[in-house]
N, CA and C atoms as an extended XYZ file, in Angstrom:
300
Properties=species:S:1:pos:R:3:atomname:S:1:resname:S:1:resid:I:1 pbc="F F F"
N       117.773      122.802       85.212 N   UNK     1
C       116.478      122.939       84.573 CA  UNK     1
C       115.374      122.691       85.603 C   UNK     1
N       114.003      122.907       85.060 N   UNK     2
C       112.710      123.254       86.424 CA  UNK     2
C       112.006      122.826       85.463 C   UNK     2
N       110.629      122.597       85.826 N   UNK     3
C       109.543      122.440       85.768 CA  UNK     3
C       109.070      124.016       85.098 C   UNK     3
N       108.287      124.557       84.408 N   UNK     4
C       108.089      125.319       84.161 CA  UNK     4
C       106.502      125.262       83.431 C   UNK     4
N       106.029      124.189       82.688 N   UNK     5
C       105.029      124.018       81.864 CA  UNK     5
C       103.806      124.587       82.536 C   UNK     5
N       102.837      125.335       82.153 N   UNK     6
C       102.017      125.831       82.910 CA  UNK     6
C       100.717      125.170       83.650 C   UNK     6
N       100.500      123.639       82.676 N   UNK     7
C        99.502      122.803       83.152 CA  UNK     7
C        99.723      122.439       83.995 C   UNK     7
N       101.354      121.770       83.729 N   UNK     8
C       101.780      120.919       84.725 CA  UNK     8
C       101.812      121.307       86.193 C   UNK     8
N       102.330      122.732       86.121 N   UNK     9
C       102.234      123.419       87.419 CA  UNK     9
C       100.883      123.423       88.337 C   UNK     9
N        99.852      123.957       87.310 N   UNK    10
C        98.390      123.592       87.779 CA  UNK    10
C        98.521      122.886       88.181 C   UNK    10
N        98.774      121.449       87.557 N   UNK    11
C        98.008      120.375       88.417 CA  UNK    11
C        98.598      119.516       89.501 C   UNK    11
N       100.346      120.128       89.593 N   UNK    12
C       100.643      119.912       90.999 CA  UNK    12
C       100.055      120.540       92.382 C   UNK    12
N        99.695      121.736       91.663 N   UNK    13
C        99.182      122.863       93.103 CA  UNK    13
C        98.065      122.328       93.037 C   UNK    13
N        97.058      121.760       92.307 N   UNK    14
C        95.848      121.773       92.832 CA  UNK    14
C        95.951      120.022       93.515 C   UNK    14
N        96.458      118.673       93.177 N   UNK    15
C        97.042      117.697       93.651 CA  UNK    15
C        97.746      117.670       94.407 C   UNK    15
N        98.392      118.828       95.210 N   UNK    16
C        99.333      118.273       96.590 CA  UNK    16
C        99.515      119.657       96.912 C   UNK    16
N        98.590      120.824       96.638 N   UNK    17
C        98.580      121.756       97.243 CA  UNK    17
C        99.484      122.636       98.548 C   UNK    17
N        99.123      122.776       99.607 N   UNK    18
C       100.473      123.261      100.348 CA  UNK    18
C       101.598      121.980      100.381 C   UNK    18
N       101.727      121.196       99.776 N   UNK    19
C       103.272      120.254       99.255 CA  UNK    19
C       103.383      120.579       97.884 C   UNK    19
N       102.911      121.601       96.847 N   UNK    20
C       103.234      121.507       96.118 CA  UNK    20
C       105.207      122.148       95.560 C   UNK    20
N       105.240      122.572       96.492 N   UNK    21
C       106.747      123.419       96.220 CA  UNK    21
C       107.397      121.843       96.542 C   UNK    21
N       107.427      120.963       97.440 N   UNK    22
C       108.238      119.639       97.757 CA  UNK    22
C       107.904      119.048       96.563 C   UNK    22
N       106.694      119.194       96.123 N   UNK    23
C       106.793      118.026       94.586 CA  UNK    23
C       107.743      118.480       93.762 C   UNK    23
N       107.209      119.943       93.568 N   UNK    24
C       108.182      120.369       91.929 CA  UNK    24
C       109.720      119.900       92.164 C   UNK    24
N       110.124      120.206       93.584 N   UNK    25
C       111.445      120.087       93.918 CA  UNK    25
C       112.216      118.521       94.112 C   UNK    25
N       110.944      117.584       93.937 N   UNK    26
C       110.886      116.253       93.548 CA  UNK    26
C       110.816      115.567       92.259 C   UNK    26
N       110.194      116.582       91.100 N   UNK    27
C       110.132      116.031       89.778 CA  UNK    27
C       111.213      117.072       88.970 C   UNK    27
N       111.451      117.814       89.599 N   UNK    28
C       112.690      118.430       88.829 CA  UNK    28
C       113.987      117.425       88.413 C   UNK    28
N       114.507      116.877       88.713 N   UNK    29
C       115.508      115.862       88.889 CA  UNK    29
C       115.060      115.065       87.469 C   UNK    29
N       114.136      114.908       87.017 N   UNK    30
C       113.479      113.923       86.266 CA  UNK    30
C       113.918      114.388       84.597 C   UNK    30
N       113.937      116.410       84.876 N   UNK    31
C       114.163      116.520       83.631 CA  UNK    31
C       115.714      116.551       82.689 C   UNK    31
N       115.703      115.524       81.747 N   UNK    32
C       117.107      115.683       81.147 CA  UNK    32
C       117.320      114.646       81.366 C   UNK    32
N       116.509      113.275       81.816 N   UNK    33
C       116.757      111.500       81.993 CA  UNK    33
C       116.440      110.845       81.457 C   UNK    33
N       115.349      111.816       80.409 N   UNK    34
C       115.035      111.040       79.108 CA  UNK    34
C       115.041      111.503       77.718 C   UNK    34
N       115.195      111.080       76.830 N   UNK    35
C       115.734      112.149       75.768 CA  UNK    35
C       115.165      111.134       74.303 C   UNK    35
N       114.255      110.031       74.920 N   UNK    36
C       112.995      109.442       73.636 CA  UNK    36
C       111.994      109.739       73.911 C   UNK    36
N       111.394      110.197       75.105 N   UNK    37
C       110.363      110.577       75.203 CA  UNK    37
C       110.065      111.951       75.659 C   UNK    37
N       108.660      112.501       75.544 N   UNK    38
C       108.892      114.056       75.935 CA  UNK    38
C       109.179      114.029       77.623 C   UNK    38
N       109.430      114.784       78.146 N   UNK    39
C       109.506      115.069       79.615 CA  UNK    39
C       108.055      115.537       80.359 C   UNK    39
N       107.851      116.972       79.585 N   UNK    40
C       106.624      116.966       79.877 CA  UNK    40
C       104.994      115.812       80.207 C   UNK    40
N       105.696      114.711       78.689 N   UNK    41
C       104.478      114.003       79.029 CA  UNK    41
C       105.014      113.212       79.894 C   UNK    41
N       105.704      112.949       80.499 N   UNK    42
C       106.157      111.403       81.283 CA  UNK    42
C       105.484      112.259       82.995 C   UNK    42
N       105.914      113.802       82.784 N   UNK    43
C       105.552      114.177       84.400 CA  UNK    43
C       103.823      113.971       83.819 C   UNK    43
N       103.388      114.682       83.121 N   UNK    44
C       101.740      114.281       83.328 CA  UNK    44
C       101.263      113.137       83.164 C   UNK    44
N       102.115      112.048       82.949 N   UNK    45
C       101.680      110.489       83.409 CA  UNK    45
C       101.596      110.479       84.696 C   UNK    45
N       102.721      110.793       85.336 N   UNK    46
C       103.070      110.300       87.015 CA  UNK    46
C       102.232      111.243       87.725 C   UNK    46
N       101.827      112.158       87.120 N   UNK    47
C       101.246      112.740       88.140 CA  UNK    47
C        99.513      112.665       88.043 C   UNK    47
N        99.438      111.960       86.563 N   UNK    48
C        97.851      111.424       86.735 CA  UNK    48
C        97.880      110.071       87.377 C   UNK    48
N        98.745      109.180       87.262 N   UNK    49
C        98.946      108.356       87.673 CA  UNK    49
C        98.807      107.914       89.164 C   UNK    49
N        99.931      109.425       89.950 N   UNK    50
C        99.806      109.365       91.488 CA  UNK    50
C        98.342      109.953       92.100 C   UNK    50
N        97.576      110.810       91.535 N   UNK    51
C        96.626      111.178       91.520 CA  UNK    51
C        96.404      111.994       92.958 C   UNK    51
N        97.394      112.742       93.296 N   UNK    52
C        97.621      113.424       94.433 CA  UNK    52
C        98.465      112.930       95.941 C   UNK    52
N        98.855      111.708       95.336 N   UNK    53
C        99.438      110.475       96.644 CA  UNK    53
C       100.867      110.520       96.668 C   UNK    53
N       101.698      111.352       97.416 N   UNK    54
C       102.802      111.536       97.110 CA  UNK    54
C       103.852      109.914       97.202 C   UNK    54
N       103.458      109.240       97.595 N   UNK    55
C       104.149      107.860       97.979 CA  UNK    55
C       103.990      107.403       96.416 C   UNK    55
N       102.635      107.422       95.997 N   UNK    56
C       102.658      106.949       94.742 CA  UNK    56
C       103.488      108.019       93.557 C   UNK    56
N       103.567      108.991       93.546 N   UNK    57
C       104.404      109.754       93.387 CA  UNK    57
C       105.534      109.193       92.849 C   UNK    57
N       106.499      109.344       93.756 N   UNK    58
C       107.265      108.314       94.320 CA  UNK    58
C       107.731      107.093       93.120 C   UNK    58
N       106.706      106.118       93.659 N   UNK    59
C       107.017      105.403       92.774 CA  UNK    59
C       107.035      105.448       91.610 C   UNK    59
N       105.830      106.157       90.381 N   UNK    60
C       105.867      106.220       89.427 CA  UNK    60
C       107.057      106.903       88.721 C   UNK    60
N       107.537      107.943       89.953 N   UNK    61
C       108.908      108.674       89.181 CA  UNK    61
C       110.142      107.065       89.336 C   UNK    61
N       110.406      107.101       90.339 N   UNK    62
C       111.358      105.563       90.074 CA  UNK    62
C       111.079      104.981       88.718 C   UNK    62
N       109.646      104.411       88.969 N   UNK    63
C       109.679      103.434       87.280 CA  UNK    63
C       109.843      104.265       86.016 C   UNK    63
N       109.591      105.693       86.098 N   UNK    64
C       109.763      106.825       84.991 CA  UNK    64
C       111.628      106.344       84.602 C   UNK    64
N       112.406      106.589       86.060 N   UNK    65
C       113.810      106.923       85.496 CA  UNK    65
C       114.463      104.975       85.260 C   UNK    65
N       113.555      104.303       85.546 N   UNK    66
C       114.166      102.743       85.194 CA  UNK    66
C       113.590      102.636       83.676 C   UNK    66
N       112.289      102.886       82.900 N   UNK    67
C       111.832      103.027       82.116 CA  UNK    67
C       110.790      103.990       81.963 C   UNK    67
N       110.950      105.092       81.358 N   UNK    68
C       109.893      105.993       81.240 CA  UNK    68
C       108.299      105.384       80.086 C   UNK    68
N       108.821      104.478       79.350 N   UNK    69
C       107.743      104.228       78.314 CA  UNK    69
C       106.982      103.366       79.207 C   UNK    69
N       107.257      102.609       80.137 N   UNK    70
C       106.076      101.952       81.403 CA  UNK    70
C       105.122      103.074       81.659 C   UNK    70
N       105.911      104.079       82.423 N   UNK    71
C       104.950      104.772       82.712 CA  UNK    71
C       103.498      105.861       81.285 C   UNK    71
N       104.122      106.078       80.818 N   UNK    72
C       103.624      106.217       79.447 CA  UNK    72
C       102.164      105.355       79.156 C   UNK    72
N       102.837      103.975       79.027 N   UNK    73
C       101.869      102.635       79.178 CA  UNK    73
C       100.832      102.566       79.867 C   UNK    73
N       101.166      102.696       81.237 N   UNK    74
C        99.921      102.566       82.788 CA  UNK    74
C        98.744      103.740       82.573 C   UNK    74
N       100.224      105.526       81.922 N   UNK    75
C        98.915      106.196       82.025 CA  UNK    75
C        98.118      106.204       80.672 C   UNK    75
N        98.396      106.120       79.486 N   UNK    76
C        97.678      106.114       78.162 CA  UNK    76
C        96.784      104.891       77.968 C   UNK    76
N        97.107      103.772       78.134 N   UNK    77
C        96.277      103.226       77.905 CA  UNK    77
C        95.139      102.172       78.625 C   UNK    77
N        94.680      101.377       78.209 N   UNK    78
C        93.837      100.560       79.348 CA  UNK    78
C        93.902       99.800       79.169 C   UNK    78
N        93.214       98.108       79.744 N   UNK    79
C        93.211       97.126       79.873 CA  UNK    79
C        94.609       96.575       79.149 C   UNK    79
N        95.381       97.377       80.392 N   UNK    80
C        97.287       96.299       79.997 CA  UNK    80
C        97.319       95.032       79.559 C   UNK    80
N        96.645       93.932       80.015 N   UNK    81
C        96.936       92.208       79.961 CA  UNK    81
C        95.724       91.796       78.402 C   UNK    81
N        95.352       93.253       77.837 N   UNK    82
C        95.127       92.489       76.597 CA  UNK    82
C        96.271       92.922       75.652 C   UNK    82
N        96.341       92.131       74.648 N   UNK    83
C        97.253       92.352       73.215 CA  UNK    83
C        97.172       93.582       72.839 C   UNK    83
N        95.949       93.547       72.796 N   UNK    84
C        95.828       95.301       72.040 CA  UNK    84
C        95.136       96.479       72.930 C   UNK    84
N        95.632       97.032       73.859 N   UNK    85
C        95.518       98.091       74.374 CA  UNK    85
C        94.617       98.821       74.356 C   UNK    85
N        93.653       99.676       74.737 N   UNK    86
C        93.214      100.708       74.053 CA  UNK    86
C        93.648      102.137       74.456 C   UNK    86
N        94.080      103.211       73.854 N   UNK    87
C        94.469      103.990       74.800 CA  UNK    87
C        93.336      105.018       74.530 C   UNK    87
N        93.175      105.831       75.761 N   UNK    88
C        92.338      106.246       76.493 CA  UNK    88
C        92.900      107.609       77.090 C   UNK    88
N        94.374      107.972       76.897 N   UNK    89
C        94.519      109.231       77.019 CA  UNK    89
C        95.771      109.864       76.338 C   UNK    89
N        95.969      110.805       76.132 N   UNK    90
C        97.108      111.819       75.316 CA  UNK    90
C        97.662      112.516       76.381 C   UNK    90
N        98.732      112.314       76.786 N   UNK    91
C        99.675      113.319       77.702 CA  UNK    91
C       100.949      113.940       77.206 C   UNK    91
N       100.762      114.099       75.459 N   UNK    92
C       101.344      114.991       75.072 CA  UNK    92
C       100.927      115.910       74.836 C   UNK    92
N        99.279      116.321       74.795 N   UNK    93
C        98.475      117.346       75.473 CA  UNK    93
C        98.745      117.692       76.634 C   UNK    93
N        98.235      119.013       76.725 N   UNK    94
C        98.340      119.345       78.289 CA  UNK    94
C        97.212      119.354       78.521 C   UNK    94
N        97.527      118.883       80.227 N   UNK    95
C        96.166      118.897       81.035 CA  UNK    95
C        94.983      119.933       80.385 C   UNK    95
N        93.665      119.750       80.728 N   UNK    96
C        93.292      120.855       80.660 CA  UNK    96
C        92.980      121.843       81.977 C   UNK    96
N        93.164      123.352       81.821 N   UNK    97
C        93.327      123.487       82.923 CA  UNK    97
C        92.154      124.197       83.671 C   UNK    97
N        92.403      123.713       85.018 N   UNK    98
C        91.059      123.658       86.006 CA  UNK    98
C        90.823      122.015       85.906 C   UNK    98
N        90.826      121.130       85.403 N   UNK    99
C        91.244      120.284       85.630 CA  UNK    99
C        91.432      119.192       86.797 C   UNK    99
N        90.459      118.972       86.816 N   UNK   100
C        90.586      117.522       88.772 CA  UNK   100
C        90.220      116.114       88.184 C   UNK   100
Protein backbone atom coordinates (compact mmCIF):
# COMPACT_ATOMS: atom_id res chain seq x y z
CA UNK A 1 0.00 0.00 0.00
CA UNK A 2 1.16 3.98 -0.76
CA UNK A 3 0.23 7.05 0.16
CA UNK A 4 -2.17 8.14 -2.30
CA UNK A 5 -4.55 10.89 -0.54
CA UNK A 6 -4.39 13.94 -2.57
CA UNK A 7 -3.86 16.59 0.31
CA UNK A 8 -1.59 14.64 1.81
CA UNK A 9 0.52 14.47 -1.23
CA UNK A 10 0.26 18.32 -1.51
CA UNK A 11 1.53 18.92 1.47
CA UNK A 12 4.51 16.70 1.36
CA UNK A 13 5.67 18.32 -2.00
CA UNK A 14 5.16 21.63 -0.90
CA UNK A 15 7.03 20.73 2.89
CA UNK A 16 10.07 18.86 1.69
CA UNK A 17 9.82 19.56 -1.86
CA UNK A 18 12.76 18.07 -4.01
CA UNK A 19 12.79 15.27 -0.81
CA UNK A 20 9.48 14.80 -1.32
CA UNK A 21 9.67 11.27 -3.18
CA UNK A 22 12.21 10.17 0.17
CA UNK A 23 9.30 11.21 2.44
CA UNK A 24 6.43 9.36 0.77
CA UNK A 25 8.89 6.43 0.63
CA UNK A 26 9.30 7.09 4.44
CA UNK A 27 5.61 7.31 5.50
CA UNK A 28 4.54 4.54 3.40
CA UNK A 29 5.59 1.87 5.91
CA UNK A 30 3.19 3.58 8.38
CA UNK A 31 0.17 2.42 6.45
CA UNK A 32 -1.60 -0.81 7.85
CA UNK A 33 0.09 -0.17 11.73
CA UNK A 34 -2.84 1.14 12.81
CA UNK A 35 -6.20 -0.07 12.49
CA UNK A 36 -8.06 2.45 15.59
CA UNK A 37 -7.20 5.23 14.10
CA UNK A 38 -7.48 6.64 10.54
CA UNK A 39 -4.07 6.52 8.73
CA UNK A 40 -4.66 9.32 6.79
CA UNK A 41 -5.14 11.45 9.85
CA UNK A 42 -2.14 10.22 11.89
CA UNK A 43 0.16 11.14 8.48
CA UNK A 44 -1.47 14.76 8.59
CA UNK A 45 -0.56 14.99 12.27
CA UNK A 46 3.17 14.13 11.65
CA UNK A 47 3.44 16.00 9.00
CA UNK A 48 1.87 19.21 10.57
CA UNK A 49 3.62 18.39 13.36
CA UNK A 50 7.20 18.04 11.52
CA UNK A 51 6.36 21.11 9.72
CA UNK A 52 8.81 20.45 6.88
CA UNK A 53 11.87 19.09 9.27
CA UNK A 54 12.58 15.79 8.16
CA UNK A 55 14.43 14.73 11.56
CA UNK A 56 11.30 15.78 13.17
CA UNK A 57 9.63 13.75 10.75
CA UNK A 58 11.27 11.11 11.97
CA UNK A 59 10.39 11.26 15.15
CA UNK A 60 6.81 11.88 15.10
CA UNK A 61 6.48 8.74 12.79
CA UNK A 62 8.40 6.57 15.64
CA UNK A 63 5.93 7.92 18.33
CA UNK A 64 2.98 7.37 15.55
CA UNK A 65 4.05 3.44 15.37
CA UNK A 66 4.74 3.22 19.52
CA UNK A 67 1.36 5.07 19.91
CA UNK A 68 -0.43 6.74 17.20
CA UNK A 69 -3.18 8.52 19.57
CA UNK A 70 0.06 10.71 21.07
CA UNK A 71 0.53 11.89 18.02
CA UNK A 72 -3.14 12.68 17.34
CA UNK A 73 -2.86 14.52 20.87
CA UNK A 74 0.34 16.97 20.11
CA UNK A 75 -1.35 17.70 16.74
CA UNK A 76 -5.24 18.38 17.68
CA UNK A 77 -5.05 19.85 20.54
CA UNK A 78 -3.43 22.58 22.79
CA UNK A 79 -2.26 23.41 26.01
CA UNK A 80 -1.35 19.44 26.82
CA UNK A 81 -0.53 19.95 30.81
CA UNK A 82 -4.10 21.24 31.28
CA UNK A 83 -7.01 18.66 32.20
CA UNK A 84 -9.01 19.78 29.58
CA UNK A 85 -7.43 20.31 26.33
CA UNK A 86 -8.66 22.43 23.83
CA UNK A 87 -8.48 21.16 20.48
CA UNK A 88 -7.67 23.41 17.88
CA UNK A 89 -7.50 21.21 14.87
CA UNK A 90 -9.33 18.30 12.76
CA UNK A 91 -6.98 16.04 10.78
CA UNK A 92 -9.64 13.94 9.76
CA UNK A 93 -10.20 16.74 7.35
CA UNK A 94 -7.95 17.19 4.76
CA UNK A 95 -5.53 19.75 4.56
CA UNK A 96 -6.75 22.46 2.72
CA UNK A 97 -5.15 22.64 -0.36
CA UNK A 98 -2.55 25.31 -1.24
CA UNK A 99 -2.14 25.21 2.13
CA UNK A 100 1.41 26.43 4.11
Amino acid sequence: MKIETPDILERINLDFEENSAKIIDLLNPLIGKTDYISIDRVIRCILFLANGDVEKLKFYMSAAISDARDVVFWAEYADHSNDSPLKVNDFIQPFQLGYR
